[in-house]
C-alpha positions in Angstrom: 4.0 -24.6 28.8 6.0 -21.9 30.0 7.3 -20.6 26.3 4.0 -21.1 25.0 2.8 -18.3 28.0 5.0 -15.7 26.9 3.5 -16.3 23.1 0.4 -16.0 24.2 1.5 -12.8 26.7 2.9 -11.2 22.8 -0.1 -11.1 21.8 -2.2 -10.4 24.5 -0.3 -7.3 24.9 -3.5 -5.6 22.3 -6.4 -6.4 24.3 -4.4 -4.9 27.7 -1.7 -2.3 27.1 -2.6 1.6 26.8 -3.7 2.2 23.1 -1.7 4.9 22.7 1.2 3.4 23.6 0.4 0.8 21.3 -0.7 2.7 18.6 3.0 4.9 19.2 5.0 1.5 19.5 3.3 -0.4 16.3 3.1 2.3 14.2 6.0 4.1 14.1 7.9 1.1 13.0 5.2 0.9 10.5 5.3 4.3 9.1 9.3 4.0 8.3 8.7 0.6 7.1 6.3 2.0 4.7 8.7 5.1 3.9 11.1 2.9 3.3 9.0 0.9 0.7 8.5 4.0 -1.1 12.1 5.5 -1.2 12.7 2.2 -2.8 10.4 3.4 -6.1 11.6 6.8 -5.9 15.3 5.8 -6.0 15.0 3.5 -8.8 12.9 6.6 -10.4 15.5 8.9 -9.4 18.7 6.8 -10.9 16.5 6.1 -14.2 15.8 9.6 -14.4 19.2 10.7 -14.3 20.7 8.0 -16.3 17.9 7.1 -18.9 16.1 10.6 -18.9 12.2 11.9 -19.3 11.5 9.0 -21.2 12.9 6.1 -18.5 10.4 7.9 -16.2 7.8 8.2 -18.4 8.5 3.7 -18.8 8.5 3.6 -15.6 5.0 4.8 -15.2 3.5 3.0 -17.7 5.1 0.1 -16.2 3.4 0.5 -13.2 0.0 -1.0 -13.8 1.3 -4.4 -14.7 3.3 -4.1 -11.0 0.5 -2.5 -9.2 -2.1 -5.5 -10.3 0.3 -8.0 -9.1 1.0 -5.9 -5.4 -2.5 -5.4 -5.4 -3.3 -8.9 -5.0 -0.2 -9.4 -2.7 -1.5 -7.3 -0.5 -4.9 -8.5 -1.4 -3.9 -11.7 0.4 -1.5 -10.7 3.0 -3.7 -7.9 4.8 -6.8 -10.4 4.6 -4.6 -12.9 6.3 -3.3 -10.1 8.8 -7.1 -8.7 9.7 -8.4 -12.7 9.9 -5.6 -13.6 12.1 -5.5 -10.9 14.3 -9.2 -11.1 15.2 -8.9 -14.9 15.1 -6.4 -14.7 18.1 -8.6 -11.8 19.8 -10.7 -15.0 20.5 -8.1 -17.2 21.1 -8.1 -19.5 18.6 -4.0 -19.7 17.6 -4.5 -23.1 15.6 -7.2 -21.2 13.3 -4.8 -18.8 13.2 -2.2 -21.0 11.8 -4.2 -22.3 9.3 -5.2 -19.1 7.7 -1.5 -18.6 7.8 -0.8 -21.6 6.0 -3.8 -20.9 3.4 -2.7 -17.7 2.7 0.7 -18.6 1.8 -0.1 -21.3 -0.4 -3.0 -19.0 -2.2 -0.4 -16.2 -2.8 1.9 -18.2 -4.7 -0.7 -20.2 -6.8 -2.1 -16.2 -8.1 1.4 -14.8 -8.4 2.3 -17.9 -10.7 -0.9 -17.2 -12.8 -0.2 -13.4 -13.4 3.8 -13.8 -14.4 2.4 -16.2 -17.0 0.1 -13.3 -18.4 2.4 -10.8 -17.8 5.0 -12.5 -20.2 2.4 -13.4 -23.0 0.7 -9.9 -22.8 3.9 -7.9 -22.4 3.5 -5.5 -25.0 -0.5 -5.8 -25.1 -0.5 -4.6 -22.0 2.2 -1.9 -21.9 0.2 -0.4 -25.2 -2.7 -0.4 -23.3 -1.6 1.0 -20.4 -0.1 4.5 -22.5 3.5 3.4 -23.9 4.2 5.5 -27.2 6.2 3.9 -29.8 9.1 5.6 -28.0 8.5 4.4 -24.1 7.9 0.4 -25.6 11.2 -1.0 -25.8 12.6 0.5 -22.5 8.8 -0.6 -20.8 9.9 -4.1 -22.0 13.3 -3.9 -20.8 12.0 -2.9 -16.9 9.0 -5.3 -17.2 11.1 -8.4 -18.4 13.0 -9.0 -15.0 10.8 -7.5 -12.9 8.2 -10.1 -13.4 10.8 -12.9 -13.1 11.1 -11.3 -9.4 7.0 -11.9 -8.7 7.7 -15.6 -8.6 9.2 -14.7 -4.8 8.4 -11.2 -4.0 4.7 -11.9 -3.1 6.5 -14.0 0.0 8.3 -10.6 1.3 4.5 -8.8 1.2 3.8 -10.9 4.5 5.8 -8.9 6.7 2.1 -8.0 8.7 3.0 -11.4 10.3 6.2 -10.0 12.0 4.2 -6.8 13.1 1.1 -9.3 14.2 3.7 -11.2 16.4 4.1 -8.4 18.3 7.9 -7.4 17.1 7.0 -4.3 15.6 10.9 -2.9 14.9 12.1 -5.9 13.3 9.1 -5.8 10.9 10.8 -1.8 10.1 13.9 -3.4 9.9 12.7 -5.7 7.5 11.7 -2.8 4.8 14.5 -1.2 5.5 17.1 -3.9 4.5 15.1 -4.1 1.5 15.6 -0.3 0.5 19.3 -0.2 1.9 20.4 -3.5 -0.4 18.0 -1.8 -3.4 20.1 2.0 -2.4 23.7 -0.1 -3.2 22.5 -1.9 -5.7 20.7 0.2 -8.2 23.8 2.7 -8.9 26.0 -0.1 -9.1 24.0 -1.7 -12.3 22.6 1.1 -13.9 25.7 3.7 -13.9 29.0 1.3 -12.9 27.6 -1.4 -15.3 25.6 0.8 -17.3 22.5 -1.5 -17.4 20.5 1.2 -17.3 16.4 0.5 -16.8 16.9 -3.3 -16.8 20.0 -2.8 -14.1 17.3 -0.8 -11.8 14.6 -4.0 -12.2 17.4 -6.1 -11.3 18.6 -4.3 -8.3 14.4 -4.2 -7.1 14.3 -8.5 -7.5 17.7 -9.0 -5.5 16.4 -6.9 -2.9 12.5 -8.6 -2.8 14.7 -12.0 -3.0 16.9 -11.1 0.3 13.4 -10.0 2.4 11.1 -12.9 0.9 13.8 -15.2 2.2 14.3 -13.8 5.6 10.3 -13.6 6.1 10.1 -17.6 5.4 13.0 -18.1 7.9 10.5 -16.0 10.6 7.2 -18.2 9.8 9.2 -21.5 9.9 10.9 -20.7 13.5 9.4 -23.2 16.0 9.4 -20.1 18.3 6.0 -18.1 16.7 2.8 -18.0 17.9 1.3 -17.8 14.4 3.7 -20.5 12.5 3.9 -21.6 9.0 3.4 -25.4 9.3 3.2 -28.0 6.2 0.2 -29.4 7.2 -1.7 -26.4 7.1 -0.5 -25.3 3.3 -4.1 -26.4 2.1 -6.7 -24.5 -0.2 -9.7 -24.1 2.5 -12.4 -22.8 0.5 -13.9 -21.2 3.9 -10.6 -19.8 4.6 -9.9 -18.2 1.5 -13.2 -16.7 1.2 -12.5 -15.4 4.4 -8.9 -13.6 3.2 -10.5 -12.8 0.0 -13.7 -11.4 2.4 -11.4 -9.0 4.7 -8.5 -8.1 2.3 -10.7 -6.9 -1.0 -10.7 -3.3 0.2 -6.8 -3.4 0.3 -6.9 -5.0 -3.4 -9.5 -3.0 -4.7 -7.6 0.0 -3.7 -4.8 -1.4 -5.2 -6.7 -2.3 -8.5 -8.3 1.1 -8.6 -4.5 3.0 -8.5 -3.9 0.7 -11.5 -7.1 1.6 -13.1 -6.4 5.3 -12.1 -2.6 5.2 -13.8 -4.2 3.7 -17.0 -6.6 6.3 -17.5 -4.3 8.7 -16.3 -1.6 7.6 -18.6 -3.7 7.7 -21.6 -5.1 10.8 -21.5 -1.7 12.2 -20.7 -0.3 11.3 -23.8 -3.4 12.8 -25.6 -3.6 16.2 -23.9 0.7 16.4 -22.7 2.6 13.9 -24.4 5.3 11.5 -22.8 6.5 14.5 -21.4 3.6 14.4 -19.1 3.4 11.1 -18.4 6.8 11.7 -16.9 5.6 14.4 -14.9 2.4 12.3 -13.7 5.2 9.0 -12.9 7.1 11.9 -10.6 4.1 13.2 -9.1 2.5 9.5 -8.1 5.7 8.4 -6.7 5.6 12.1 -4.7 2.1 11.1 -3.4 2.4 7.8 -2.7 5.9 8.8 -0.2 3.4 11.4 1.5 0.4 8.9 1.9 2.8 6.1 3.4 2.8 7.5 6.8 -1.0 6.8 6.9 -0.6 3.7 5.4 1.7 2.6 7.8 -0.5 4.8 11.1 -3.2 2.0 9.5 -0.9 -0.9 9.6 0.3 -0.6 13.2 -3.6 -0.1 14.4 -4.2 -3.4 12.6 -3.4 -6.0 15.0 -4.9 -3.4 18.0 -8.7 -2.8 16.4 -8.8 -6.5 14.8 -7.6 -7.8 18.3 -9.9 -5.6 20.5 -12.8 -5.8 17.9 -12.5 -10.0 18.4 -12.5 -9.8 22.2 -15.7 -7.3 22.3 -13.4 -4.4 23.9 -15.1 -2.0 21.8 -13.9 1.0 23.9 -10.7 0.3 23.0 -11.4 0.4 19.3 -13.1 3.7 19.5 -9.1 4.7 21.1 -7.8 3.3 18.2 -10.0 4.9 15.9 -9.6 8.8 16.7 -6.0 8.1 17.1 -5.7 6.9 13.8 -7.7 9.4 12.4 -5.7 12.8 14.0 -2.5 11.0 13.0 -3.5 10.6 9.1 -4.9 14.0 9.2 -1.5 15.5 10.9 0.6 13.6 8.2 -1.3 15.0 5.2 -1.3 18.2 6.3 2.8 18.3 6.6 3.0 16.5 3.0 0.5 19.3 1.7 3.1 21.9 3.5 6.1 20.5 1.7 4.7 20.1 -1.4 3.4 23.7 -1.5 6.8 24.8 -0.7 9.4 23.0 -2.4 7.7 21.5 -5.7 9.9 22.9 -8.3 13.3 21.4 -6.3 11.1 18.0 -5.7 11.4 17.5 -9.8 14.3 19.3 -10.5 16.1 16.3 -8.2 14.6 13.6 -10.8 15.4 15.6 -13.8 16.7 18.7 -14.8 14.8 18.9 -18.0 13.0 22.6 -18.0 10.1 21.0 -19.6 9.4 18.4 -16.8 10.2 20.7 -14.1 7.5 23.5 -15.2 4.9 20.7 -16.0 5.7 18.5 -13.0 6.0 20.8 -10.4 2.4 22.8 -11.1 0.8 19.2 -11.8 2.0 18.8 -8.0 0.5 21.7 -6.8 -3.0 21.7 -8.7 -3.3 17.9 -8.7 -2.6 17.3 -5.1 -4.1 20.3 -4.0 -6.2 19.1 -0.7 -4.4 16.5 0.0 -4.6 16.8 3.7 -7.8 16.1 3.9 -6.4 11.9 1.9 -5.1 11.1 5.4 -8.5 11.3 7.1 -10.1 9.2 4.3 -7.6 6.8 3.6 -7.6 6.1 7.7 -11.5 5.8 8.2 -11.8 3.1 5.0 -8.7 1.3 7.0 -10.9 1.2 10.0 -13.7 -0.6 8.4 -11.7 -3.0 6.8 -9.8 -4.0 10.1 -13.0 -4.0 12.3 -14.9 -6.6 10.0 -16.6 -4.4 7.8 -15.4 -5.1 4.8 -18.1 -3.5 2.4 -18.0 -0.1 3.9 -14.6 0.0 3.8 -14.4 -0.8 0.0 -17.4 1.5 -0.8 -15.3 4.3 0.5 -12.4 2.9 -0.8 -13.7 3.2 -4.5 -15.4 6.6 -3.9 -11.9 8.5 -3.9 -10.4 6.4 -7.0 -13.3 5.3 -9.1 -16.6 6.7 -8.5 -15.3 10.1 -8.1 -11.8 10.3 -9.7 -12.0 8.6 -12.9 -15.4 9.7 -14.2 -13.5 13.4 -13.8 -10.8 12.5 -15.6 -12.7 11.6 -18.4 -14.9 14.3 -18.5 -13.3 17.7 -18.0 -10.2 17.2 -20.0 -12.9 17.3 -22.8 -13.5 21.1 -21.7 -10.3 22.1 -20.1 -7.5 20.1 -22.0 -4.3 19.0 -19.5 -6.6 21.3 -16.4 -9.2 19.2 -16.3 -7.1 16.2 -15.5 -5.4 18.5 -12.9 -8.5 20.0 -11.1 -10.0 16.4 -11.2 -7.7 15.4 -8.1 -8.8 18.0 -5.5 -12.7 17.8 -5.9 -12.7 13.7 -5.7 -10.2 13.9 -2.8 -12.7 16.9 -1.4 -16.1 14.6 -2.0 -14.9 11.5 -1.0 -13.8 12.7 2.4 -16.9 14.0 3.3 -18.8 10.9 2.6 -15.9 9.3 4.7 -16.9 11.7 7.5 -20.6 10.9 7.4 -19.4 7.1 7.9 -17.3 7.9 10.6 -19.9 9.8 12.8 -22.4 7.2 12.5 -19.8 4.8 13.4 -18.4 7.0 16.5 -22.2 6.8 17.9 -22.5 3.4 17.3 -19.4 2.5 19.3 -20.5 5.2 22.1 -24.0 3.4 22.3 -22.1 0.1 22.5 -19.8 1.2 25.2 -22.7 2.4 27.4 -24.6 -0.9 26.7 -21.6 -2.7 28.3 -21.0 -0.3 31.1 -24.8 -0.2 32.0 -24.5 -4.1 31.8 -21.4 -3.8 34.3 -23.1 -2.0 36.7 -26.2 -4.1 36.6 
């Protein structure tokens, strides 16, 4: 009775400890756990780039939609079963917990199965579709080959929430990093010592997903966790799954929607740049995503503290969580925007040295990603939606940035404005969609101030 306590005490530890310390403890971790995630693209992009040239990045890219579907439902699942089981234990209920652990689990693997067998009989469907030229195919094929063979256990290593959600924040860090340091030894090794080139850096990315996918099972499996992966809950609960599928879509549709955005993106690259600018665009994404992954992981870490505090009705402590989150995305994107303004042309220059990528790259950087600290504020109040049980606002916004606002643009003005209209179609979706993020904020600060007056008048009564 004692042990089970202290679990309970881990947990507990939301609903009672100072938010900001909280928000410090869990989401620090989170935001070089996240880093980490993305050093791991931008060294394989970095070793191809050197060893391959323009056109291994330019692969690379049009690669990335096939990958980005299948981490897009990953994290589709895994952050529905994070935001289900944190507010699930925020009312106490650990064996409902446990079986949305065990659903989750079984669900991921069943949909990972289903997309590496389309992946392999659409191969070069896909990679055609998705913006390969005649000279990009063979290497796309090359990089897509293994890496699929590496979904059949990577989708395991996308649970790491359930470390973070067990309240040992630093050993969830840990986890991303050991799979970036065994990817940083391993890449060079095959690509330049056994000059395997594109498929050596695919390799090097499985071996590393295969090392963390088997160290998360060992977690969930320890008789020790709160939250434990248990046989008799591996079942396909309809309920359950339409309760993951419920709270996670905004994480998959924004997933979905940087697939969607790559495809468009990649196509009319090649009509209005070449492969040349595809290359550039693959640079410039892998750029972006290293700047937004401090707000992804400020949103990750306040996970577990508004699902927790939302389920036990402490609703003043969610409004805490909220504004931190917010000033913290917002201080992030404004340093990435900083660094980006001021070292752009070095930024490429360390992929490539090709003149022709640096000179397209680096001004695709600056016009592209012009406002992009005002991304942090957006990206962290459609996170706050998701994780607070409202999953439709949080998608709405979620697709205003990507789809609503984004693609259309991209479309449109490239008609009128060649290669600058794809460029100038970044900063005025980013610039829209935050101010319908801020209208949804506002009304959502009021509600929670009207809530938190309705309980203290209710104290006092």
């Amino acid at each position: 009775m004692e042990k089970n306590a202290q679990l309970v005490d881990k947990t507990a530890q939301f609903g009672e400890d100072s938010v900001l310390r909280l928000m410090v403890r869990y989401s620090l971790p989170s935001i070089l756990a996240m880093l980490a995630i993305s050093a791991h693209s931008v060294i394989n992009m970095t070793f191809i780039g050197r060893a391959v040239g323009p056109l291994g990045i330019a692969a690379i890219a049009v690669s990335g939609p096939i990958t980005m579907v299948q981490g897009a439902i990953n994290q589709f699942i895994s952050n529905g079963c994070a935001a289900a089981i944190s507010i699930t234990l925020g009312q106490g209920d650990r064996d409902g917990a446990q079986r949305i652990l065990g659903t989750s689990m079984l669900f991921l693997f069943i949909v990972s199965v289903i997309n590496i067998i389309i992946g392999f009989t659409f191969m070069e469907q896909l990679l055609l579709a998705f913006g390969a030229s005649q000279a990009t195919l063979s290497l796309g094929k090359d990089y897509m080959s293994i890496s699929l063979i590496g979904m059949v256990y990577g989708c395991v290593a996308t649970m790491n929430p359930m470390v973070r959600i067990e309240g040992f924040p630093k050993l969830a860090m840990v986890t991303m990093l050991l799979m970036t340091g065994m990817n940083l030894i391993l890449a060079p090794l095959f690509i330049f010592y056994f000059q395997w080139g594109i498929r050596g850096a695919a390799l090097a990315t499985i071996i590393s997903q295969f090392a963390v996918a088997v160290w998360i099972m060992y977690f969930l499996l320890h008789k020790d966790r709160t939250v434990r992966l248990r046989l008799k809950y591996l079942r396909l609960k309809i309920s359950t799954i339409l309760l993951i599928m419920k709270l996670g879509l905004p994480t998959f549709l924004m997933q979905v929607t940087q697939s969607l955005l790559s495809i468009v993106m990649n196509r009319g690259l090649l009509t209005y740049g070449g492969d040349v600018a595809i290359s550039a665009f693959g640079i410039t994404n892998n750029i972006n995503n290293l700047i937004s992954q401090p707000v992804f992981g400020l949103n990750q870490g306040a996970q577990p503290i508004i699902g927790y505090n939302f389920g036990a009705n402490k609703i003043s402590r969610v409004k805490q969580a909220l504004v931190y989150s917010l000033a913290g995305a917002t201080m992030f994107s404004a340093l990435g925007w900083v660094l980006t303004r001021l070292y752009a042309e070095p930024i490429f220059a360390f992929f490539n040295n090709d003149p022709e990528l640096i000179a397209v790259g680096s001004r695709m950087l600056i016009v592209f990603r012009a406002l992009i600290f005002v991304v942090g504020f957006q990206q962290a109040g459609a996170a706050y939606f998701q994780y607070s049980g409202k999953p439709m606002i949080s998608i709405f916004l979620t697709l205003s940035r990507q789809v609503i606002f984004l693609i259309p643009l991209i479309v449109i003005l490239p008609r009128f404005l060649q290669l600058d209209g794809i460029l100038y179609s970044g900063p005025i979706s980013d610039l829209i969609s935050t101010i319908l993020t801020g209208v949804f904020i506002i009304v959502e600060l009021k509600r929670l101030n009207g809530l938190i007056r309705g309980s203290a008048g209710a104290g006092a009564d």
